[in-house]
C-alpha positions as CSV (number, residue, x, y, z in Angstrom):
1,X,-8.0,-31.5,-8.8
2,X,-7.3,-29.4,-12.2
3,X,-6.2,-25.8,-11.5
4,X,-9.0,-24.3,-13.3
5,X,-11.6,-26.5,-10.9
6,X,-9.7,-25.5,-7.6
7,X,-9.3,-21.6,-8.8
8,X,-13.3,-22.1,-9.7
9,X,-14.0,-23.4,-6.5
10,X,-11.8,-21.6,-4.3
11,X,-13.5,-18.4,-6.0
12,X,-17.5,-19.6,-5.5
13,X,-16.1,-20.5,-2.3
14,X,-15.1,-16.7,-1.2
15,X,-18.2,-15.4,-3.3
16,X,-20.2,-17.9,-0.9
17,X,-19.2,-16.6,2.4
18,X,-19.1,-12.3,1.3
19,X,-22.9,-12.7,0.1
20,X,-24.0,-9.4,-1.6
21,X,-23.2,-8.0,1.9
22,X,-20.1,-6.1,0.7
23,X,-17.6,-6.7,-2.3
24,X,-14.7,-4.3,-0.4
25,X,-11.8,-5.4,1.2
26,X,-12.7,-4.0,4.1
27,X,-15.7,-1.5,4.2
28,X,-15.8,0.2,7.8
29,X,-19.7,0.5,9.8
30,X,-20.7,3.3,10.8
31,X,-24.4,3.2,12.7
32,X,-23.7,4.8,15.8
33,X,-23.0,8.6,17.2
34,X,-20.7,9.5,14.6
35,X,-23.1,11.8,13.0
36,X,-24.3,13.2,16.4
37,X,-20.8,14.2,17.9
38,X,-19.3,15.3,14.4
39,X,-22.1,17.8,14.7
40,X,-20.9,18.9,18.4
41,X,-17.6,19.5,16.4
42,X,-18.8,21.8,13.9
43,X,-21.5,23.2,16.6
44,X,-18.8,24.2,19.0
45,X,-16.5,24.8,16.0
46,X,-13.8,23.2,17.9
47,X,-12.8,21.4,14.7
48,X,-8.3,20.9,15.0
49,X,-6.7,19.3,17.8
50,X,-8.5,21.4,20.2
51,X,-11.3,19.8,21.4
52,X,-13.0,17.4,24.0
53,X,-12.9,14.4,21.7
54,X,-9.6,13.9,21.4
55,X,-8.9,14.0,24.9
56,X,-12.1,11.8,25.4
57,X,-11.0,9.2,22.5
58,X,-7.5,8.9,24.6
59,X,-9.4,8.0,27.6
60,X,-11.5,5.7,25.5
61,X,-8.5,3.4,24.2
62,X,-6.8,3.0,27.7
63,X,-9.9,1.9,29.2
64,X,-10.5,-0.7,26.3
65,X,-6.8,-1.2,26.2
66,X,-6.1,-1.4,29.3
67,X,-2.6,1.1,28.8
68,X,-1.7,3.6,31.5
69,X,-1.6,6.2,28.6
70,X,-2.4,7.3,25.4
71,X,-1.5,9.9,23.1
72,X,-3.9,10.3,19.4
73,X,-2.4,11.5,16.2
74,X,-3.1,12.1,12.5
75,X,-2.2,8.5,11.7
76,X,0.4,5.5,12.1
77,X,2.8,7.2,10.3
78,X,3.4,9.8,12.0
79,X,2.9,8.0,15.1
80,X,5.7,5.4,14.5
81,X,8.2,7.6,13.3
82,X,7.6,10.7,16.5
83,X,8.1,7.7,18.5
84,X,11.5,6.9,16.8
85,X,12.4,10.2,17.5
86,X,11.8,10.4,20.8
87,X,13.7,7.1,21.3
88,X,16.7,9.0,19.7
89,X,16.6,6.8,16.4
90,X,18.8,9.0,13.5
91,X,21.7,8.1,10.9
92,X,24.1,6.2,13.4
93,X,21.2,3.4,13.9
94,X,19.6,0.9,11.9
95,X,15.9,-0.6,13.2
96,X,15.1,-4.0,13.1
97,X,11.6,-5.1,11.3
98,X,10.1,-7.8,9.3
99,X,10.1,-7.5,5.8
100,X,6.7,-8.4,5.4
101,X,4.5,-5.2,6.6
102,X,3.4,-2.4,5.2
103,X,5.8,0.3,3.8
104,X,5.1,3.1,6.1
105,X,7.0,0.8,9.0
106,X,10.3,0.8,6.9
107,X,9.8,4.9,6.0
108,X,9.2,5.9,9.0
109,X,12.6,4.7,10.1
110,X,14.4,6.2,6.9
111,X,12.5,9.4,8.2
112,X,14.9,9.7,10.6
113,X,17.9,8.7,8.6
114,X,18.5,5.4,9.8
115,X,18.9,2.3,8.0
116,X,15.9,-0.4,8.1
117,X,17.5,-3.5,8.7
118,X,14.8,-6.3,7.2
119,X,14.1,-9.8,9.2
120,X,11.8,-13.2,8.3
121,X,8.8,-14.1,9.9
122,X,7.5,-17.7,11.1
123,X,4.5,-19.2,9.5
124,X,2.8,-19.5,12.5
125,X,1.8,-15.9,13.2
126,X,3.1,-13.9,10.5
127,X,5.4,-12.1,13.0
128,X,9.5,-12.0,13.4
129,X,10.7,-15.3,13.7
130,X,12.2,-15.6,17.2
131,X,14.8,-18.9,15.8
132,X,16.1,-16.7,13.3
133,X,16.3,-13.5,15.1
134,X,18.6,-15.2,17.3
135,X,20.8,-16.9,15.0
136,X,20.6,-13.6,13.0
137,X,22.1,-11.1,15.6
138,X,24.5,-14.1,16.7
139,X,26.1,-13.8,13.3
140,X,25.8,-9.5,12.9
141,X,25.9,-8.2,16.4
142,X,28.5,-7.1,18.5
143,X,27.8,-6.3,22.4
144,X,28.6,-3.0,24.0
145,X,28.2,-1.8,27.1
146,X,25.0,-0.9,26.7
147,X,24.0,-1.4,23.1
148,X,25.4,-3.9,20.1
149,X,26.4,-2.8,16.8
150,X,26.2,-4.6,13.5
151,X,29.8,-5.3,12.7
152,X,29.6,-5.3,9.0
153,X,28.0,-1.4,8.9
154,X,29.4,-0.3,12.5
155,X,25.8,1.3,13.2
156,X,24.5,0.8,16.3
157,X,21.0,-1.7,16.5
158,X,18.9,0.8,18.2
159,X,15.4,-0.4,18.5
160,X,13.1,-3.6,16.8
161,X,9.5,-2.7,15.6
162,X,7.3,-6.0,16.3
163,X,4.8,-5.9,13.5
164,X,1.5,-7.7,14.2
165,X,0.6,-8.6,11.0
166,X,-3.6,-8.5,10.0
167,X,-4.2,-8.5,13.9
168,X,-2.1,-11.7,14.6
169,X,-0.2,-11.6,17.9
170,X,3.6,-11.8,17.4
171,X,5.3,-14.1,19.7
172,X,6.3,-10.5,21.6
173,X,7.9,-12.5,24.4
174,X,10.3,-14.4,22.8
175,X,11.8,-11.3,20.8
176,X,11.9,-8.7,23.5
177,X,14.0,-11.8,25.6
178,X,15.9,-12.1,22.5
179,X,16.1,-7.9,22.0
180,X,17.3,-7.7,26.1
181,X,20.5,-9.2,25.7
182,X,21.4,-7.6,23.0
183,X,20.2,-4.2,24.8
184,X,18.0,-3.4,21.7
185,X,14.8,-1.8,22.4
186,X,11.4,-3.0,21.3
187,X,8.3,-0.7,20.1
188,X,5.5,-2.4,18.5
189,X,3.8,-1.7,15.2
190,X,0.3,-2.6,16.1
191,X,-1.8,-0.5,13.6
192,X,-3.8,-3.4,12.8
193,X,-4.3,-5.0,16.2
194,X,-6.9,-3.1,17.4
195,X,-9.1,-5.2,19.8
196,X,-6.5,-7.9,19.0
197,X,-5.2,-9.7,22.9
198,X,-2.0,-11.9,23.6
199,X,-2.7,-13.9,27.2
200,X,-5.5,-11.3,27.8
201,X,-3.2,-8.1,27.4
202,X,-3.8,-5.8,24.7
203,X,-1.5,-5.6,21.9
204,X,1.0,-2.6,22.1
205,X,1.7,-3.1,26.0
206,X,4.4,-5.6,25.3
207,X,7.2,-2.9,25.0
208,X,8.2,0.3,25.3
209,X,5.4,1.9,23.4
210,X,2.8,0.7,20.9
211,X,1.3,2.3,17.9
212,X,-2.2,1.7,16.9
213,X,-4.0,3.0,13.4
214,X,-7.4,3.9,13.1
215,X,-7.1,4.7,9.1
216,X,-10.2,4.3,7.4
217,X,-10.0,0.7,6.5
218,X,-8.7,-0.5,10.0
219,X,-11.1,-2.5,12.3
220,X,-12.6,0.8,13.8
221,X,-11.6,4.1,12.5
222,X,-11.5,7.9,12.8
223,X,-11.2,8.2,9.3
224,X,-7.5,8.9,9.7
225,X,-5.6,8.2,12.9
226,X,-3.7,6.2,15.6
227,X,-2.6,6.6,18.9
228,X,0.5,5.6,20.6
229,X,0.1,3.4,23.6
230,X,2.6,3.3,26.8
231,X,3.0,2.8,30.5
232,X,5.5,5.5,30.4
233,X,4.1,8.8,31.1
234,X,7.3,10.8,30.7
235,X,7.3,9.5,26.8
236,X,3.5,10.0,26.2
237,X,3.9,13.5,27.7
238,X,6.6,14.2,25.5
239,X,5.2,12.7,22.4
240,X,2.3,15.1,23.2
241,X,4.2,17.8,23.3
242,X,6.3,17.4,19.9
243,X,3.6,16.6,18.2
244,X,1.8,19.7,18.9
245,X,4.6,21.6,17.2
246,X,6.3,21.9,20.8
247,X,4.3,24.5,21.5
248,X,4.0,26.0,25.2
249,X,1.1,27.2,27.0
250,X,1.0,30.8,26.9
251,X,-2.3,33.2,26.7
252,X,-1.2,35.2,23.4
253,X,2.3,34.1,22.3
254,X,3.9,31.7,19.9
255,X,6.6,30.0,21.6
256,X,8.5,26.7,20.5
257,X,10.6,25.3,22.7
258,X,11.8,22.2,20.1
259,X,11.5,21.0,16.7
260,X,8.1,19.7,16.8
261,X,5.7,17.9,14.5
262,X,2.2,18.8,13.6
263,X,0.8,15.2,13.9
264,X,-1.8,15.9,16.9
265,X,-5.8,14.4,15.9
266,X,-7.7,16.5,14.8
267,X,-11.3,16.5,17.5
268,X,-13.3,15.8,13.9
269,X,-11.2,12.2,13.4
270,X,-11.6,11.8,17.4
271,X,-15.7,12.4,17.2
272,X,-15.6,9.7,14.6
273,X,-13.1,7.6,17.0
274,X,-15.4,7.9,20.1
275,X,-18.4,6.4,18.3
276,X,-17.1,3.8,16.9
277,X,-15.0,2.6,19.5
278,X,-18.4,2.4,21.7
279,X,-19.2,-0.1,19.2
280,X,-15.9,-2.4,18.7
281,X,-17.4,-5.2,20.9
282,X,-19.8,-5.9,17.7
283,X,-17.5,-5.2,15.3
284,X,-14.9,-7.7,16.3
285,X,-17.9,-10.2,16.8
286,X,-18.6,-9.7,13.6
287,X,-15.2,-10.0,11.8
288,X,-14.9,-13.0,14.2
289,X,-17.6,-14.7,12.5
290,X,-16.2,-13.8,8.9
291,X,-12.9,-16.2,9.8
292,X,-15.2,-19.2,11.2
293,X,-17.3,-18.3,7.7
294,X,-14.1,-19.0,5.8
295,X,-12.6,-21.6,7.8
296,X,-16.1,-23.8,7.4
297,X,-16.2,-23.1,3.7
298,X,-12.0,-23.7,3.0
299,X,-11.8,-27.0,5.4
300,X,-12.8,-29.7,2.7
301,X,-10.5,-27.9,0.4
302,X,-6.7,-29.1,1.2
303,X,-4.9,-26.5,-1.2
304,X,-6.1,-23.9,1.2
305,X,-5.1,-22.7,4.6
306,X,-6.7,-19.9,6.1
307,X,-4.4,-18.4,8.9
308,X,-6.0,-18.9,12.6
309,X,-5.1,-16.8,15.6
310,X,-1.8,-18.0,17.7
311,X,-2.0,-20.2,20.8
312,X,-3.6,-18.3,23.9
313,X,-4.2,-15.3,21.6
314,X,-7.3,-13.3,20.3
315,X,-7.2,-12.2,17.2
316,X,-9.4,-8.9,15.2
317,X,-8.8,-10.7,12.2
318,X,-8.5,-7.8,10.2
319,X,-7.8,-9.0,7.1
320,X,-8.0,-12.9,6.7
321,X,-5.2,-14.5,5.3
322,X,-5.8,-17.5,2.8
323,X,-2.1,-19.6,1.8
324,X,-2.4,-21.6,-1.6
325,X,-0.4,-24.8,-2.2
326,X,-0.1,-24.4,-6.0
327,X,1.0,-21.5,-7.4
328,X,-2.4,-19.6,-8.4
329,X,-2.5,-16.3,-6.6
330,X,-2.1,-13.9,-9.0
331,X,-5.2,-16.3,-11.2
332,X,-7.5,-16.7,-8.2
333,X,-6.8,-12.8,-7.7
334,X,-7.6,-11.6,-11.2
335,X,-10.6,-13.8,-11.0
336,X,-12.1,-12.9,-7.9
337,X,-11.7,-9.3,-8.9
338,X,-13.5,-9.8,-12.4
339,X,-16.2,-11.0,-10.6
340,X,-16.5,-8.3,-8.3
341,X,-14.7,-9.6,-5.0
342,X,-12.3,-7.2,-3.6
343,X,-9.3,-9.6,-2.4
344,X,-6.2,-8.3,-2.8
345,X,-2.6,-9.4,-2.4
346,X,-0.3,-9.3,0.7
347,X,2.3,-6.5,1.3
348,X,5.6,-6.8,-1.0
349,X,8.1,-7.6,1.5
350,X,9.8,-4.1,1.6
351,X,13.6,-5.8,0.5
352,X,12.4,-6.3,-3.2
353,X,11.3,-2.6,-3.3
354,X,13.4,-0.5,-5.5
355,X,14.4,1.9,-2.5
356,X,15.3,-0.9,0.1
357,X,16.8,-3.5,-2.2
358,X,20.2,-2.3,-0.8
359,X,19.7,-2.6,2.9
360,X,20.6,-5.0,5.6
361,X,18.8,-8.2,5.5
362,X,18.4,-11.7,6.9
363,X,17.5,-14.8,4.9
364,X,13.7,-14.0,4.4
365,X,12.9,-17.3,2.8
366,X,9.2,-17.0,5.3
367,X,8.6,-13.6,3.9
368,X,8.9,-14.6,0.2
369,X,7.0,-18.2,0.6
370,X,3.9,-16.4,2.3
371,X,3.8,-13.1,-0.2
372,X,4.1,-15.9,-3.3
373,X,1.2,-18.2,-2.0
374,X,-1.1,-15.9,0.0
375,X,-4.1,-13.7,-0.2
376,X,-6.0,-11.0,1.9
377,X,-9.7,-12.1,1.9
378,X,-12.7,-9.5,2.0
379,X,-12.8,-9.2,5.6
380,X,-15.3,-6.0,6.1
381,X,-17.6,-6.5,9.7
382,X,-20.6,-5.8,6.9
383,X,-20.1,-9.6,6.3
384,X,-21.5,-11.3,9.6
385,X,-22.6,-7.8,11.2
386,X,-25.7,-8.3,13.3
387,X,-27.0,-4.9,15.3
């Protein structure tokens, strides 16, 4: 097939399946109580982090989740890089992390002075390839006691962030195995995983600590938001604490009793959070439905792929992932845009930006192949919602 047939076709195609339900990239629903308990808010005038909601919207994600405990804050951000600090994470250390995720993984880490050190993803899921992690820490590490170092910087390799990339399960096993004998710690970066499942467990209960997002164009959202996920209560309490500004309870004084963060939720982005999380079950259906839409309208057409959910996984699909053959991104992008369809491309792998170009990094062959061939799809629940 010519090029300008298969751009024309894979471009009806994607026009085909988005309807006139929604031209955005990913347009969040909102038909429930939000209204109603934003209005408790400004009633009550409890409108910061003090608040019912927040402590309700907490109690909300374990139960969905199924995580012994949960701590809400202003946004992933924030959430990763409080958890970095409590994990002791500063200029001696470098963090492990794919290339290919969104920026604010690789800032957080230089938040706390250490040195993002960048690895490749498999094709398969979009996460860290376990192969090459391996052979990668073969050739860099050297074993402690009871951490490793990276022999050619002498820092030591303090923790890994998983990234599930567009709600695709990692393969979370395989690298924390990998991590364990190597003494590294493992957090995962699920901000884009809500209501996304690996062998029936909820992503960010893998490791020590997970971080969900709840940004305005996430799966469900609070507007702005995320909330870190653990079985460890001693973390989540601390987490709570710092990011209160380590404040202590006292009737009429101001007293600190750390250097604290003021990255609590606010009970207005918790209102918001409660609602929608009561209707997630629909939402997912729907954004479900969007990737069979997509599959059924891409499979006669061999120069696309559209990425499917990982053996004995279940997937949000929160953005949908389409992989050319022939080098036509950036044409199918600048055409579906003209016409009004809001795709966009996949993060820059962070190692070609101007202010990580000079750090530590494996062969990330994957990471470049993917982000040169490959797409994020409309993928908005307004699609293939049905209330």
């Amino acid at each position: 097939m010519k090029e300008k047939d298969l751009i024309k076709l894979i471009v009806n195609s994607v026009k085909r399946v988005v309807g006139k339900k929604t031209s955005s990239l990913h347009e969040p629903i909102f038909y429930g109580n939000e209204k109603k308990y934003l209005n408790k808010c400004i009633d009550t005038g409890y409108v910061s982090y003090v608040g019912k909601f927040v402590n309700l919207f907490e109690k909300k994600i374990c139960n969905y989740t199924k995580s012994k405990h949960a701590v809400a804050l202003i946004n992933g951000t924030s959430a990763i890089h409080i958890l970095l600090k409590y994990l002791g994470v500063d200029k001696n250390d470098e963090v492990l992390l794919p290339s290919l995720t969104f920026v604010a993984t690789a800032n957080a880490i230089k938040y706390c002075n250490a040195s993002p050190n960048f690895l490749d993803i498999e094709e398969d899921t979009l996460g860290i390839s376990p192969e090459k992690l391996e052979k990668y820490l073969k050739k860099i590490a050297v074993k402690k006691k009871n951490y490793s170092i990276n022999r050619y910087t002498k820092k030591k390799l303090k923790v890994l962030i998983a990234v599930h990339l567009f709600g695709l399960p990692c393969n979370i096993h395989k690298i924390k195995k990998i991590c364990s004998k190597y003494k590294i710690k493992v957090i995962e970066d699920a901000a884009e995983a809500m209501g996304s499942f690996y062998k029936n467990k909820h992503l960010g209960n893998f490791s020590e600590a997970g971080v969900i997002s709840f940004n305005g164009n996430k799966t469900i959202t609070c507007g702005g938001g995320a909330v870190i996920i653990s079985s460890n209560k001693k973390l989540i309490d601390k987490i709570r604490h710092l990011s209160t500004t380590a404040k202590v309870k006292h009737p009429w004084e101001y007293i600190h009793n750390d250097i604290g963060f003021n990255y609590r939720m606010t009970n207005l982005n918790a209102a918001v959070g409660c609602a929608q999380i009561e209707n997630i079950t629909k939402i997912i259906s729907s954004k479900r439905k969007n990737l069979t839409s997509y599959k059924n309208i891409f499979k006669k057409i061999k120069d696309v792929k559209i990425f499917d959910e990982p053996i004995n996984s279940k997937s949000n699909f929160w953005l949908i992932t389409a992989m050319f053959q022939k080098k036509i991104k950036n044409k199918v992008l600048k055409e579906l845009n003209k016409q009004g369809c809001n795709a966009r491309a996949i993060w820059k792998p962070l190692h070609t930006l101007q202010m990580y170009k000079k750090c530590q990094k494996d062969n990330l062959s994957t990471s470049l192949k993917i982000y040169n061939n490959s797409i994020n799809l409309p993928s908005s629940p307004k699609i293939n919602f049905i209330r």
